[in-house]
mmCIF file as Biopython writes it, N, C-alpha, C and O atoms, coordinates in Angstrom:
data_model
#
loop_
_atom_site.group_PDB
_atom_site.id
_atom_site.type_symbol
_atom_site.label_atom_id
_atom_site.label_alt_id
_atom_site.label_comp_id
_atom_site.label_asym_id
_atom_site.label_entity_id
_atom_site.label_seq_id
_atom_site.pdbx_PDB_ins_code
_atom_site.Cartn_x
_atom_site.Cartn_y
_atom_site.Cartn_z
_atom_site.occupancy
_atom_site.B_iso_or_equiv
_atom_site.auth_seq_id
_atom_site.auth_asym_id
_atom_site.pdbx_PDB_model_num
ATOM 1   N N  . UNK A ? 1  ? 95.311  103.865 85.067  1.0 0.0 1  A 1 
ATOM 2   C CA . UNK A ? 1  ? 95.971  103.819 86.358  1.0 0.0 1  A 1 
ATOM 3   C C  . UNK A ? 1  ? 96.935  102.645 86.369  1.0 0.0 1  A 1 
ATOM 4   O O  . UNK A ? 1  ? 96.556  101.553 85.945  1.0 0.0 1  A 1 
ATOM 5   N N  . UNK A ? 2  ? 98.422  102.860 86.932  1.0 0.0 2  A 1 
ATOM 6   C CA . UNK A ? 2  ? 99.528  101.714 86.634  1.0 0.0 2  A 1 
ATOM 7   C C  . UNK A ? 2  ? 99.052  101.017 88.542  1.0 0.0 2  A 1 
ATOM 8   O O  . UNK A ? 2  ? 98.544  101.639 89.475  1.0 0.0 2  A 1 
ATOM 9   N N  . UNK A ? 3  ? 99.371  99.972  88.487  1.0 0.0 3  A 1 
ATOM 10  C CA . UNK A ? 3  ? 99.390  98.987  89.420  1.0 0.0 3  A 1 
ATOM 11  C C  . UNK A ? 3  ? 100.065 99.934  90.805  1.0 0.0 3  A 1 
ATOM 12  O O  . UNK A ? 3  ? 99.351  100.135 91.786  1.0 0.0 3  A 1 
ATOM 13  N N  . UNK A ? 4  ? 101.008 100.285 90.765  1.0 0.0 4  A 1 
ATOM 14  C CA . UNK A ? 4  ? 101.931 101.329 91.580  1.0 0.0 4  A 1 
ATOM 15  C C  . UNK A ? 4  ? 100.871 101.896 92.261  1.0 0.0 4  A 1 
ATOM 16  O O  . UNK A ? 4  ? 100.647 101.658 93.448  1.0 0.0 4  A 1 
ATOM 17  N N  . UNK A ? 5  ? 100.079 102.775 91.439  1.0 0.0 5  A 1 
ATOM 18  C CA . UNK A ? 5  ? 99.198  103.809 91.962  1.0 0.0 5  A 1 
ATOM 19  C C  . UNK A ? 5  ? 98.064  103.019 92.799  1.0 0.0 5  A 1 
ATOM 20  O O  . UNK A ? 5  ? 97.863  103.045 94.013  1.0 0.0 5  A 1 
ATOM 21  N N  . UNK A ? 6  ? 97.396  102.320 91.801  1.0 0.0 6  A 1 
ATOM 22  C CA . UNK A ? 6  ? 96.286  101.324 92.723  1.0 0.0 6  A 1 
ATOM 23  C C  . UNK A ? 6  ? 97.378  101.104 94.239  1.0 0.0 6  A 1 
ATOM 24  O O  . UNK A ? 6  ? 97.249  101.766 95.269  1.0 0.0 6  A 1 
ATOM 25  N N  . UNK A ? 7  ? 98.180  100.266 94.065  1.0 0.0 7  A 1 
ATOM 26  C CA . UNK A ? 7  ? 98.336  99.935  95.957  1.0 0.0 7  A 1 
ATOM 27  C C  . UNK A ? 7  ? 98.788  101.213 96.710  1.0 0.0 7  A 1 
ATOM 28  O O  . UNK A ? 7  ? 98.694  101.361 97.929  1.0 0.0 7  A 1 
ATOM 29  N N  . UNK A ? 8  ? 99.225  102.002 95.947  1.0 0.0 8  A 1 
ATOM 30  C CA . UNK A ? 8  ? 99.209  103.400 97.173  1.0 0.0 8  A 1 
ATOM 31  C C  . UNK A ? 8  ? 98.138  103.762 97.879  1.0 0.0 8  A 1 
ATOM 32  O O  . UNK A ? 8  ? 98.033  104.179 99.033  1.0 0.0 8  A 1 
ATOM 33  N N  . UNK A ? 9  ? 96.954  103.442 96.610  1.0 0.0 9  A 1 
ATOM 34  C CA . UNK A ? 9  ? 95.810  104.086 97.636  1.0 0.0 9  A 1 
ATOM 35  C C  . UNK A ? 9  ? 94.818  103.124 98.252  1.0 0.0 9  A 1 
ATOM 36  O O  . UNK A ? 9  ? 93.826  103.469 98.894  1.0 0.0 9  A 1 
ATOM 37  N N  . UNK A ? 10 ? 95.294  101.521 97.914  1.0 0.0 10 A 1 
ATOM 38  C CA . UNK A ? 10 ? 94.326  100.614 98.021  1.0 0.0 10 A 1 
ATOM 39  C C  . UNK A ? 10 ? 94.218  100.840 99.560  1.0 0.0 10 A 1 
ATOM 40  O O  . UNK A ? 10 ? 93.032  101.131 99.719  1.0 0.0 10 A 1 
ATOM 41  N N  . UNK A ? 11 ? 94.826  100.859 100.768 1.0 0.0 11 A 1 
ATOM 42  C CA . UNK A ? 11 ? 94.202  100.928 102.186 1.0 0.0 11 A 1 
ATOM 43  C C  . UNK A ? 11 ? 92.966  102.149 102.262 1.0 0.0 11 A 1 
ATOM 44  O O  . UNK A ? 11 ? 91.864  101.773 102.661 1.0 0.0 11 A 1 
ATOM 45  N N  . UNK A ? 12 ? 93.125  103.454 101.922 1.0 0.0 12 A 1 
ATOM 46  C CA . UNK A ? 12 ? 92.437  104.241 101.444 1.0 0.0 12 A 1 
ATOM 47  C C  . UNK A ? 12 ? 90.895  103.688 101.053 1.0 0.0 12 A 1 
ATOM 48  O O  . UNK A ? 12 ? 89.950  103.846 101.825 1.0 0.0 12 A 1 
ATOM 49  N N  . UNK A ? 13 ? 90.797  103.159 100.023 1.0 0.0 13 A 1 
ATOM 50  C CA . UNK A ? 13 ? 90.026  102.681 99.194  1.0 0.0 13 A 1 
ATOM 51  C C  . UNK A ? 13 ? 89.218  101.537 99.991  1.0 0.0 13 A 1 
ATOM 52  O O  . UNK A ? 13 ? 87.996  101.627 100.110 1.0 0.0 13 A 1 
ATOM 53  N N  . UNK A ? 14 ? 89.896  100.529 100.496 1.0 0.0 14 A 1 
ATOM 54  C CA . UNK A ? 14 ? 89.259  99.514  101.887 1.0 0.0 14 A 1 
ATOM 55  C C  . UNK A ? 14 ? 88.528  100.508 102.691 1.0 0.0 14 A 1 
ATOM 56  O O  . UNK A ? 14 ? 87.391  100.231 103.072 1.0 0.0 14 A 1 
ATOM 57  N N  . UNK A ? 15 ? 89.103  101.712 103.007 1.0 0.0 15 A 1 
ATOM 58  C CA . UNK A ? 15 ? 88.935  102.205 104.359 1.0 0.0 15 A 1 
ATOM 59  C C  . UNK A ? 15 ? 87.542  103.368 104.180 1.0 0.0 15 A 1 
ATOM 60  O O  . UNK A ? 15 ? 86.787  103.808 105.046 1.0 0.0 15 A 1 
ATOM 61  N N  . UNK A ? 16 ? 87.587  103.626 102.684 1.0 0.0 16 A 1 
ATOM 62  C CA . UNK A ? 16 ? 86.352  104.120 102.015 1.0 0.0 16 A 1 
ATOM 63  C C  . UNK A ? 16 ? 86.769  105.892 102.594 1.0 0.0 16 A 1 
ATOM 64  O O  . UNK A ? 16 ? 86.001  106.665 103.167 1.0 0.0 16 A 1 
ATOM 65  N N  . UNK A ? 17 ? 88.274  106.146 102.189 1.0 0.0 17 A 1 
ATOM 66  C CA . UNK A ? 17 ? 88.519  107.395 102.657 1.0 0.0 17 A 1 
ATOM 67  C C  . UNK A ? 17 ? 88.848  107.998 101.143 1.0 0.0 17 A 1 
ATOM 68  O O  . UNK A ? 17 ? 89.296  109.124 101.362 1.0 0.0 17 A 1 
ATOM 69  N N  . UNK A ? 18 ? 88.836  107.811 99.971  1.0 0.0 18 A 1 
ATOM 70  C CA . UNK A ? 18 ? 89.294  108.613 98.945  1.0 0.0 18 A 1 
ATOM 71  C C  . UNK A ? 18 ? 87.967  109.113 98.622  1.0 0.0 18 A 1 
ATOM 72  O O  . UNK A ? 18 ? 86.903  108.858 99.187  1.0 0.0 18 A 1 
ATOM 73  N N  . UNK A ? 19 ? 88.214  109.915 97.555  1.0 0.0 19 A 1 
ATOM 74  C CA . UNK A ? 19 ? 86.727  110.842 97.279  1.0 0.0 19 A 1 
ATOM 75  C C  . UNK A ? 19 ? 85.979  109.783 95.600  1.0 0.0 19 A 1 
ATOM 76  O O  . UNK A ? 19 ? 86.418  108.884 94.884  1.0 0.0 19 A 1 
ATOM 77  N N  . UNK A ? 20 ? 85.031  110.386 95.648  1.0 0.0 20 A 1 
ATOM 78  C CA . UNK A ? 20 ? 84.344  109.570 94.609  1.0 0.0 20 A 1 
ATOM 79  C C  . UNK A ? 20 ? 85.282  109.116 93.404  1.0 0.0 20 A 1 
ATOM 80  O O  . UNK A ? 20 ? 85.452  108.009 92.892  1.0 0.0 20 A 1 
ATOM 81  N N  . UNK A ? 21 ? 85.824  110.356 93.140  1.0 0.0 21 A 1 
ATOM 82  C CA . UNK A ? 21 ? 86.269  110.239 91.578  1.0 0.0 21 A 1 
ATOM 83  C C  . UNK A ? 21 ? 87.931  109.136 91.987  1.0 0.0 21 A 1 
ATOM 84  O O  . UNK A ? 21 ? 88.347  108.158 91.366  1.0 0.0 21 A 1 
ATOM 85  N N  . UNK A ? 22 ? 88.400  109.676 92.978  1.0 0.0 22 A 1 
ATOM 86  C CA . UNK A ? 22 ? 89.500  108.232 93.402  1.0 0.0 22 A 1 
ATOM 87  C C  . UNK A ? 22 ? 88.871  106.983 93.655  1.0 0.0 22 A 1 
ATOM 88  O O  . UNK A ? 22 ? 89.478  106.028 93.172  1.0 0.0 22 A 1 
ATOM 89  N N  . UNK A ? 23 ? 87.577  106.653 94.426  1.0 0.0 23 A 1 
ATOM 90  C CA . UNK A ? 23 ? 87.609  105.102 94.392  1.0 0.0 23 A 1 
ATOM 91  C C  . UNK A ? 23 ? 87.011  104.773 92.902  1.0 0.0 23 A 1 
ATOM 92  O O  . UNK A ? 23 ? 87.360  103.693 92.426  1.0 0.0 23 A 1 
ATOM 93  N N  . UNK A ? 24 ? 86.309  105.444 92.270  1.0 0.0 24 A 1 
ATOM 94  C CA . UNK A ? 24 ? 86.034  104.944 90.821  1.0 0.0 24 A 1 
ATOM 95  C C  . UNK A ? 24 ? 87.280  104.526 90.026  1.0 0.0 24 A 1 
ATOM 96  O O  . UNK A ? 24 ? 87.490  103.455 89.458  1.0 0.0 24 A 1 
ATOM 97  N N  . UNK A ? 25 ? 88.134  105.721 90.122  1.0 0.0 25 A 1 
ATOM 98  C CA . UNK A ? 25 ? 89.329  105.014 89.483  1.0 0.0 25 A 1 
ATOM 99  C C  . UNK A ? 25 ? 90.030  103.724 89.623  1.0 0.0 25 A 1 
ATOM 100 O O  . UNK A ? 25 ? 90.462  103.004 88.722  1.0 0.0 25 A 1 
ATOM 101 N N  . UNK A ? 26 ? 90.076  103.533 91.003  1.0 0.0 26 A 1 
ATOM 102 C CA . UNK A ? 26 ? 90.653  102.071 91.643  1.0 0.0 26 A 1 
ATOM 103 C C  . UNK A ? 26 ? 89.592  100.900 91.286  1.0 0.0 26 A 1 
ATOM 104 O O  . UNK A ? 26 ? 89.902  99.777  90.887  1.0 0.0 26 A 1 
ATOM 105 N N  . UNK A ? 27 ? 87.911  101.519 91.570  1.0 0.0 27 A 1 
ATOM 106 C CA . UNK A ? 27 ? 86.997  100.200 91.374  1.0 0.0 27 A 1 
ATOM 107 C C  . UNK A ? 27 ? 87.597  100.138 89.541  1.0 0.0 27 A 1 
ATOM 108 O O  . UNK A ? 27 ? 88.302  99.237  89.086  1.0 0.0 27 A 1 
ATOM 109 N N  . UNK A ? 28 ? 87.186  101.091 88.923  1.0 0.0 28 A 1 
ATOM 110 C CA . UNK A ? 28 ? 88.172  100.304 87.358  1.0 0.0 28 A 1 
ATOM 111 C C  . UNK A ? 28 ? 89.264  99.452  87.354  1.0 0.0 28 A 1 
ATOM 112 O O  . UNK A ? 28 ? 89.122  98.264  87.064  1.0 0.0 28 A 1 
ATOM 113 N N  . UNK A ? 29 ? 90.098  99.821  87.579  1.0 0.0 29 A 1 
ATOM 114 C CA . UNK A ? 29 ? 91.372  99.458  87.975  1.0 0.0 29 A 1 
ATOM 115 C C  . UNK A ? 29 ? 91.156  97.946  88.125  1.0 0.0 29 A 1 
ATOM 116 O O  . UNK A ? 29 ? 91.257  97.256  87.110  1.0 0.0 29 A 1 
ATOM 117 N N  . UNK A ? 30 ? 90.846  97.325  89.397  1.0 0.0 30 A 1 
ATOM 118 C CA . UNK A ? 30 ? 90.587  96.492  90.169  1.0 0.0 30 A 1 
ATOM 119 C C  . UNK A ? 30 ? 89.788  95.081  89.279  1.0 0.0 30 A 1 
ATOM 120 O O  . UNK A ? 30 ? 89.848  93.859  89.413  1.0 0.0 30 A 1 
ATOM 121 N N  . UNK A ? 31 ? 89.118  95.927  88.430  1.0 0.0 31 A 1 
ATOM 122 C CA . UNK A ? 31 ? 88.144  95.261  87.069  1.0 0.0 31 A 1 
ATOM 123 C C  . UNK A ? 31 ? 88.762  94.517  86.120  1.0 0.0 31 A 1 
ATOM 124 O O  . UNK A ? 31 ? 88.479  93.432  85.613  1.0 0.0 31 A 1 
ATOM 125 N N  . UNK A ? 32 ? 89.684  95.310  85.958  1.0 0.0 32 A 1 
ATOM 126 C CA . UNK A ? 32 ? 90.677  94.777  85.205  1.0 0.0 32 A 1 
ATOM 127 C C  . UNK A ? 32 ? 92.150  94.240  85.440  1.0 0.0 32 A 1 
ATOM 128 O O  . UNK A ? 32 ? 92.981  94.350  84.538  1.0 0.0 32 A 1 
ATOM 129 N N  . UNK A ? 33 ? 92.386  93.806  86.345  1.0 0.0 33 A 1 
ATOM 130 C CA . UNK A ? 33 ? 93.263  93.586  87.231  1.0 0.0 33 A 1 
ATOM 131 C C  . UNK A ? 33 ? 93.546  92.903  88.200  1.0 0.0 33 A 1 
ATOM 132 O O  . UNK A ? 33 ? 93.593  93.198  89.395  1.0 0.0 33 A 1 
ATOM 133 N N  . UNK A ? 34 ? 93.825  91.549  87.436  1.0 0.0 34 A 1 
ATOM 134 C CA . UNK A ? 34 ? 93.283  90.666  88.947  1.0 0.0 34 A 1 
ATOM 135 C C  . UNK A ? 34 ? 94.883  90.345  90.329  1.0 0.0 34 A 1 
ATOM 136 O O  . UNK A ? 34 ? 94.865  89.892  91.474  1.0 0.0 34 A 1 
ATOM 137 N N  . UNK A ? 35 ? 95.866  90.779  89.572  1.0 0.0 35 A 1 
ATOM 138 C CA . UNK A ? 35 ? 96.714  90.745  90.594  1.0 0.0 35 A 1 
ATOM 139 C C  . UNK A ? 35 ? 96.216  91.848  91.539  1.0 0.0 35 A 1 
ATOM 140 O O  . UNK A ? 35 ? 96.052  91.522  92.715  1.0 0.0 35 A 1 
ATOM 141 N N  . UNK A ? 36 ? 96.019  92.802  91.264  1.0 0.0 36 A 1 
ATOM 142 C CA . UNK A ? 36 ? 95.738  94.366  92.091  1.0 0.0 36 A 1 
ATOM 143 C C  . UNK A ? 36 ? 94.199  93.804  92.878  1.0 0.0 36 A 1 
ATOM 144 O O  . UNK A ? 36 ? 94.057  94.098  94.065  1.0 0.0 36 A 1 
ATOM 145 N N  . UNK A ? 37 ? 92.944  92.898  92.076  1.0 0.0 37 A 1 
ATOM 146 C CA . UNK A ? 37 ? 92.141  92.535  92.593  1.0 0.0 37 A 1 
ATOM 147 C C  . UNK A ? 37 ? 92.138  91.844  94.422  1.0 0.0 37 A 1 
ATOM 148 O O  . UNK A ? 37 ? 91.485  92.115  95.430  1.0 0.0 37 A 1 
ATOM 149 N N  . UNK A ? 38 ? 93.567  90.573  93.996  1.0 0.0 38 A 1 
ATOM 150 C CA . UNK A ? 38 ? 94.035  89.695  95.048  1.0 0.0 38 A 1 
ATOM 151 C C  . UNK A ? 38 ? 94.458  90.867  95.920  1.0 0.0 38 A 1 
ATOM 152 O O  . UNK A ? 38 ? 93.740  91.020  96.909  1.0 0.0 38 A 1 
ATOM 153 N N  . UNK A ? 39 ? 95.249  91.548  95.810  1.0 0.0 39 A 1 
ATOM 154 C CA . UNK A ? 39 ? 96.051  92.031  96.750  1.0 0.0 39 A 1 
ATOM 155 C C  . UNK A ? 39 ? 94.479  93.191  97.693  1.0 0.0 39 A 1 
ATOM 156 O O  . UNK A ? 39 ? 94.521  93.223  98.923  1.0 0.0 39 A 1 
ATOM 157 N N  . UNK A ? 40 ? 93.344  93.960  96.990  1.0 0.0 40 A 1 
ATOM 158 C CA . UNK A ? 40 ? 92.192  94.374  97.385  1.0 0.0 40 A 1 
ATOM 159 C C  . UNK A ? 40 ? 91.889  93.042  98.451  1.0 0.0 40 A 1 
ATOM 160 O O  . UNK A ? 40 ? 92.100  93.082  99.663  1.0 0.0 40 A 1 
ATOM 161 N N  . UNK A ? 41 ? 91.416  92.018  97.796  1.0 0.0 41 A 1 
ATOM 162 C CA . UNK A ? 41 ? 90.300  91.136  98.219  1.0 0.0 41 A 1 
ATOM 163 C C  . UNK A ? 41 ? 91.281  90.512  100.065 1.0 0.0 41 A 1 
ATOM 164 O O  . UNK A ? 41 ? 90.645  90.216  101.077 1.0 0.0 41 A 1 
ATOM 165 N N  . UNK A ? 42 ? 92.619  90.487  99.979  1.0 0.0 42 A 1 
ATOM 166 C CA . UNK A ? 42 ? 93.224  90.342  101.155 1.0 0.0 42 A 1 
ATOM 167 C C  . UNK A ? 42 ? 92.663  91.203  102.207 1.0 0.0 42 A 1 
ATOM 168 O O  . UNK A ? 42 ? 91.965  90.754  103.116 1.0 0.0 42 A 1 
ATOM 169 N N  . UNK A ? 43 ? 92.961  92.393  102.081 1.0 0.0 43 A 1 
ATOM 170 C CA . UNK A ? 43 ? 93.231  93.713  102.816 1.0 0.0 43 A 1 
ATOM 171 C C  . UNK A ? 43 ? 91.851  93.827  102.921 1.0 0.0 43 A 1 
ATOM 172 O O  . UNK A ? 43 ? 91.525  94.563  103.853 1.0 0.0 43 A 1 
ATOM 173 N N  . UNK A ? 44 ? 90.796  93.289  102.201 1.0 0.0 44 A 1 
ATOM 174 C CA . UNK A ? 44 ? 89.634  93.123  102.943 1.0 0.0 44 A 1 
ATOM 175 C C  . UNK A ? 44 ? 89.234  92.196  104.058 1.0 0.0 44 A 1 
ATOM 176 O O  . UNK A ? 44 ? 88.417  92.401  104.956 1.0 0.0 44 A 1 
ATOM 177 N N  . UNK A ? 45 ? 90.243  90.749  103.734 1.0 0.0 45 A 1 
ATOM 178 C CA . UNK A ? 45 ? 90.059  90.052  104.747 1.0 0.0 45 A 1 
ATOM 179 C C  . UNK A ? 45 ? 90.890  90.287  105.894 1.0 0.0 45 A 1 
ATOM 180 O O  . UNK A ? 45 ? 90.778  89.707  106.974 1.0 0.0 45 A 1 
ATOM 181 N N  . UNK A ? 46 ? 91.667  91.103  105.621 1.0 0.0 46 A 1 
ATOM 182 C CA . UNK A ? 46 ? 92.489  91.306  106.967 1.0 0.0 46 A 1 
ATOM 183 C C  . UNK A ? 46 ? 91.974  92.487  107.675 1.0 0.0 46 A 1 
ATOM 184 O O  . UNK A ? 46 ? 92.170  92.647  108.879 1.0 0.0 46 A 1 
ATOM 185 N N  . UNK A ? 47 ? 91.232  93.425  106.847 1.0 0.0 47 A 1 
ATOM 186 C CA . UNK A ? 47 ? 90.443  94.126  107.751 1.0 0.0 47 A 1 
ATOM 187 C C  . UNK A ? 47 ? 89.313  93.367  108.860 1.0 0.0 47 A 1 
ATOM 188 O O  . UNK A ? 47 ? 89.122  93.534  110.065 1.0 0.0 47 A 1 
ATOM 189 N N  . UNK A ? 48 ? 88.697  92.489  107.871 1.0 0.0 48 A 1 
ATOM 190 C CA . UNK A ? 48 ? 87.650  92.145  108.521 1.0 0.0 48 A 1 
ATOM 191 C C  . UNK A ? 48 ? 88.228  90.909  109.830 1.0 0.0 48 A 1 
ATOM 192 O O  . UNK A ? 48 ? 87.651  90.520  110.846 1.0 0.0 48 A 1 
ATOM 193 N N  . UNK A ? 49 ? 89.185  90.660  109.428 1.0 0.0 49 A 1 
ATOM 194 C CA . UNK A ? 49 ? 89.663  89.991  110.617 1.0 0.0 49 A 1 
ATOM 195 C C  . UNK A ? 49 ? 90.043  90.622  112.011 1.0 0.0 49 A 1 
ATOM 196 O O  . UNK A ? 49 ? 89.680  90.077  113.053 1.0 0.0 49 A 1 
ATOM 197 N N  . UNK A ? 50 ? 90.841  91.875  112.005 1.0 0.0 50 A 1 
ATOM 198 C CA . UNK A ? 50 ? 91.112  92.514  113.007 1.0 0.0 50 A 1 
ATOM 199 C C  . UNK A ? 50 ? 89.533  93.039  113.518 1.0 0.0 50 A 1 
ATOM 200 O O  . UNK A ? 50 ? 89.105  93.227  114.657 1.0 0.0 50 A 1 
ATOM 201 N N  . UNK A ? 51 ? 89.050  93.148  112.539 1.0 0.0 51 A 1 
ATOM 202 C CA . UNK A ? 51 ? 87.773  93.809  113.578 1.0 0.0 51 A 1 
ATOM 203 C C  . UNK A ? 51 ? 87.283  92.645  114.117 1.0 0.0 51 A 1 
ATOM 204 O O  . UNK A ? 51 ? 87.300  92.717  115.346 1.0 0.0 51 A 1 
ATOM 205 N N  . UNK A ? 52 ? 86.756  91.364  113.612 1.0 0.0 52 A 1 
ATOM 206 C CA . UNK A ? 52 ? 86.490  90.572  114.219 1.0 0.0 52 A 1 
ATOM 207 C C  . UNK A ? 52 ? 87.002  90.349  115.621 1.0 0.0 52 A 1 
ATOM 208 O O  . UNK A ? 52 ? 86.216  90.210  116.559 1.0 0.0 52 A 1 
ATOM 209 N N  . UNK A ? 53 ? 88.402  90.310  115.783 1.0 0.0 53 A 1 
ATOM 210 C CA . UNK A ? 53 ? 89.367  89.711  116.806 1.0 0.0 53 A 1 
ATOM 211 C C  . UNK A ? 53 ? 89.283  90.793  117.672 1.0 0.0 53 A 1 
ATOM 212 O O  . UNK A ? 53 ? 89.266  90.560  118.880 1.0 0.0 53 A 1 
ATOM 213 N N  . UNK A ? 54 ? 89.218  92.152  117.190 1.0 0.0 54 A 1 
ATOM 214 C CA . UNK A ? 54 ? 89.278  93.351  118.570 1.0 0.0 54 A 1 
ATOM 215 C C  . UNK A ? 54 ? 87.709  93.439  119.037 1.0 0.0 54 A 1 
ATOM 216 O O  . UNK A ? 54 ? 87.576  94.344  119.860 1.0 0.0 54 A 1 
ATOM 217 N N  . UNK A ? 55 ? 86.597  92.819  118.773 1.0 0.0 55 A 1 
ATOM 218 C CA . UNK A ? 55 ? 85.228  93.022  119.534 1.0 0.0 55 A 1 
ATOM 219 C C  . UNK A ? 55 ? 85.220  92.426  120.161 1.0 0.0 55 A 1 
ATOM 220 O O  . UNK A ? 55 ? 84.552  92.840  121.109 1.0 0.0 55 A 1 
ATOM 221 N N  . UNK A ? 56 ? 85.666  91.350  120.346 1.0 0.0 56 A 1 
ATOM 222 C CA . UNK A ? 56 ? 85.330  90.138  121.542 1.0 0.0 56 A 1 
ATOM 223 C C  . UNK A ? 56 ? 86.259  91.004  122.920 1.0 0.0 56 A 1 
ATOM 224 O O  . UNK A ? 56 ? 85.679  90.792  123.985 1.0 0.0 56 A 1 
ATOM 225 N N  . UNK A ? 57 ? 87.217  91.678  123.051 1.0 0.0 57 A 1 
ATOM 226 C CA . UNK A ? 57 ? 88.815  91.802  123.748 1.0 0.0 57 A 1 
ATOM 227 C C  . UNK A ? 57 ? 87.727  92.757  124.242 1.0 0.0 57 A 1 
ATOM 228 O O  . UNK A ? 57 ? 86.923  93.385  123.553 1.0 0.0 57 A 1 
ATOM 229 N N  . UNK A ? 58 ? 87.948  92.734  126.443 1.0 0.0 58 A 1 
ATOM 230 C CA . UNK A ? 58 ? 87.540  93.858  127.102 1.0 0.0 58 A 1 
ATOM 231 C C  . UNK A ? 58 ? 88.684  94.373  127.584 1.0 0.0 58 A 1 
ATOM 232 O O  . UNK A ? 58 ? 89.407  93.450  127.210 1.0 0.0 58 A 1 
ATOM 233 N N  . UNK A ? 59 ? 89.486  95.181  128.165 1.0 0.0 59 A 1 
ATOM 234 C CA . UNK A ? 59 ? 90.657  95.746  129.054 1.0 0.0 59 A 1 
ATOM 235 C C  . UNK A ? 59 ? 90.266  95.367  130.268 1.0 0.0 59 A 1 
ATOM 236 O O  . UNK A ? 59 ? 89.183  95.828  130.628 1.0 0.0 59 A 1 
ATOM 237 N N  . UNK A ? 60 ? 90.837  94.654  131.019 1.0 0.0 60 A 1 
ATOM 238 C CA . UNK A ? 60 ? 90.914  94.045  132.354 1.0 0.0 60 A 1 
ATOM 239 C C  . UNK A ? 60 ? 90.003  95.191  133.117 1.0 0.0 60 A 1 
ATOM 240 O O  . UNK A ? 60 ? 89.777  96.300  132.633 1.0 0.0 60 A 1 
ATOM 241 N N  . UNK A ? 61 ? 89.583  94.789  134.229 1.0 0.0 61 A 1 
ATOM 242 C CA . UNK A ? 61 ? 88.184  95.769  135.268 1.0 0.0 61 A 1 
ATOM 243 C C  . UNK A ? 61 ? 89.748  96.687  135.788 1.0 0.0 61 A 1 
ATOM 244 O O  . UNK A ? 61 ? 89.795  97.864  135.430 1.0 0.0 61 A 1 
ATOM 245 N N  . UNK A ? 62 ? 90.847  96.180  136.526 1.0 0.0 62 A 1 
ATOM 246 C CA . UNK A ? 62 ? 91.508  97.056  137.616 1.0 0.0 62 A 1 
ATOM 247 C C  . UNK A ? 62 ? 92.464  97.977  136.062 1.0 0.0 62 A 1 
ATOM 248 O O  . UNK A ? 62 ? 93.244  98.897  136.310 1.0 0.0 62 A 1 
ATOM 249 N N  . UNK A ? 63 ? 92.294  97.675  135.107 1.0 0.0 63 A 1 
ATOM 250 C CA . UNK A ? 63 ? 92.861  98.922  133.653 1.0 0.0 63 A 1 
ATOM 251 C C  . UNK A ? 63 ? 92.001  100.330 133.865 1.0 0.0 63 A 1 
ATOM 252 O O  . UNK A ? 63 ? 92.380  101.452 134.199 1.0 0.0 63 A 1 
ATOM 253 N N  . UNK A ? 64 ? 90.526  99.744  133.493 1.0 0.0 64 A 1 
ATOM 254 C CA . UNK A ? 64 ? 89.495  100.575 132.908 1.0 0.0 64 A 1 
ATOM 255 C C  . UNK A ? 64 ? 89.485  101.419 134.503 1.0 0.0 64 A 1 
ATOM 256 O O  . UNK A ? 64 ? 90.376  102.262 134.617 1.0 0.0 64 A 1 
ATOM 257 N N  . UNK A ? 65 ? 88.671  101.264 135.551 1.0 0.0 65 A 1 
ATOM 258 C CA . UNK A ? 65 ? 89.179  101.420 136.821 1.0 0.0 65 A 1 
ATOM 259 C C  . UNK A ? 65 ? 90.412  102.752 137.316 1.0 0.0 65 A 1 
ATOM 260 O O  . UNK A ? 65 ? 90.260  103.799 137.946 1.0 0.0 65 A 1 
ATOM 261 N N  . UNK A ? 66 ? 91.440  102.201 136.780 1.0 0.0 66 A 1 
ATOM 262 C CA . UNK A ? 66 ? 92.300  103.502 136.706 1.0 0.0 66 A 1 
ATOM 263 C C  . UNK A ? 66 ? 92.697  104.539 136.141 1.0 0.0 66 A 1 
ATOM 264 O O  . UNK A ? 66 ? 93.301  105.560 136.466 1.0 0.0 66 A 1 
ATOM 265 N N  . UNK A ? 67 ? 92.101  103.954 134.915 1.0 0.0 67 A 1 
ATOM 266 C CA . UNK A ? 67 ? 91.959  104.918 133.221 1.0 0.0 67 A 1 
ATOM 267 C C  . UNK A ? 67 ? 90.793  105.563 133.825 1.0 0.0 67 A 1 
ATOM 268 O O  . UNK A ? 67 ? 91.029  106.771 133.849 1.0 0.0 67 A 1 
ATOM 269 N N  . UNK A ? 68 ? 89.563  105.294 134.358 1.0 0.0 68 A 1 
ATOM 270 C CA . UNK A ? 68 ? 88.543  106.075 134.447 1.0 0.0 68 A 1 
ATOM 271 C C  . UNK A ? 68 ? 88.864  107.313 135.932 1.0 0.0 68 A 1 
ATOM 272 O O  . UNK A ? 68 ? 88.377  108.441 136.020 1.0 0.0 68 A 1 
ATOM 273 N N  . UNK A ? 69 ? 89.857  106.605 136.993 1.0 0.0 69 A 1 
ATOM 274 C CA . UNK A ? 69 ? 90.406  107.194 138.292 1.0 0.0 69 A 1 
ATOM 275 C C  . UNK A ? 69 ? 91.147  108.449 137.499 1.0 0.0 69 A 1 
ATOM 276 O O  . UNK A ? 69 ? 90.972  109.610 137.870 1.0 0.0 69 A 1 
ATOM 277 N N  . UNK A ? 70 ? 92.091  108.063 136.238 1.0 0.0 70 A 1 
ATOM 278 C CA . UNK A ? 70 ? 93.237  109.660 135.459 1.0 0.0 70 A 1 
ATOM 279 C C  . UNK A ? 70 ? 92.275  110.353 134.873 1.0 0.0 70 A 1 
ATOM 280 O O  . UNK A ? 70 ? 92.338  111.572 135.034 1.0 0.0 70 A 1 
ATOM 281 N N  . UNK A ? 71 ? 91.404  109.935 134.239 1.0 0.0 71 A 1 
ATOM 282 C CA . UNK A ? 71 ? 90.378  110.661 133.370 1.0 0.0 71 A 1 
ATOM 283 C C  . UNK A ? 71 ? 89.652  111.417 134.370 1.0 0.0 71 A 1 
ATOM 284 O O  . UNK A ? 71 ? 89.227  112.375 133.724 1.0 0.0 71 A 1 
ATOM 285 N N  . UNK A ? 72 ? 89.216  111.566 135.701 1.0 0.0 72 A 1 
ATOM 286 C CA . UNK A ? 72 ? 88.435  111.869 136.177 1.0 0.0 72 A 1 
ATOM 287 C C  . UNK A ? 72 ? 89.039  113.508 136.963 1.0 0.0 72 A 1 
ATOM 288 O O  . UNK A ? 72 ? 88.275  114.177 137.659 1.0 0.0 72 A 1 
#
């Protein structure tokens, strides 16, 4: 697998959406590869950052309130 290919599918691969035989290819890949490694090991921390930062966040009471008033 050329470097190219690894970052096409590396969000994929974070996101644990390719099928077996694609993330095996990338976990190889990745083994041997430590630029392609760095650029993985980010996109893990930047995943794990946004999730961090969006659990704490509620939508204001008079949002939810009117979202629940259209929904209804």
């Amino acid at each position: 697998m050329r470097c190219e290919e690894c970052g096409d599918k590396l969000d994929r691969f974070v996101d644990r959406e390719l099928t077996n035989t694609e993330a095996l290819e990338i976990q190889l890949h990745l083994e041997g590869c430590p630029d392609c490694m760095e650029h993985y090991e980010f996109e893990q921390d930047l995943k794990r950052l946004v999730k961090s930062s969006c659990e704490c966040d509620t939508a204001p009471k008079i949002f939810r309130d009117k979202l629940r008033e259209i929904l209804s």
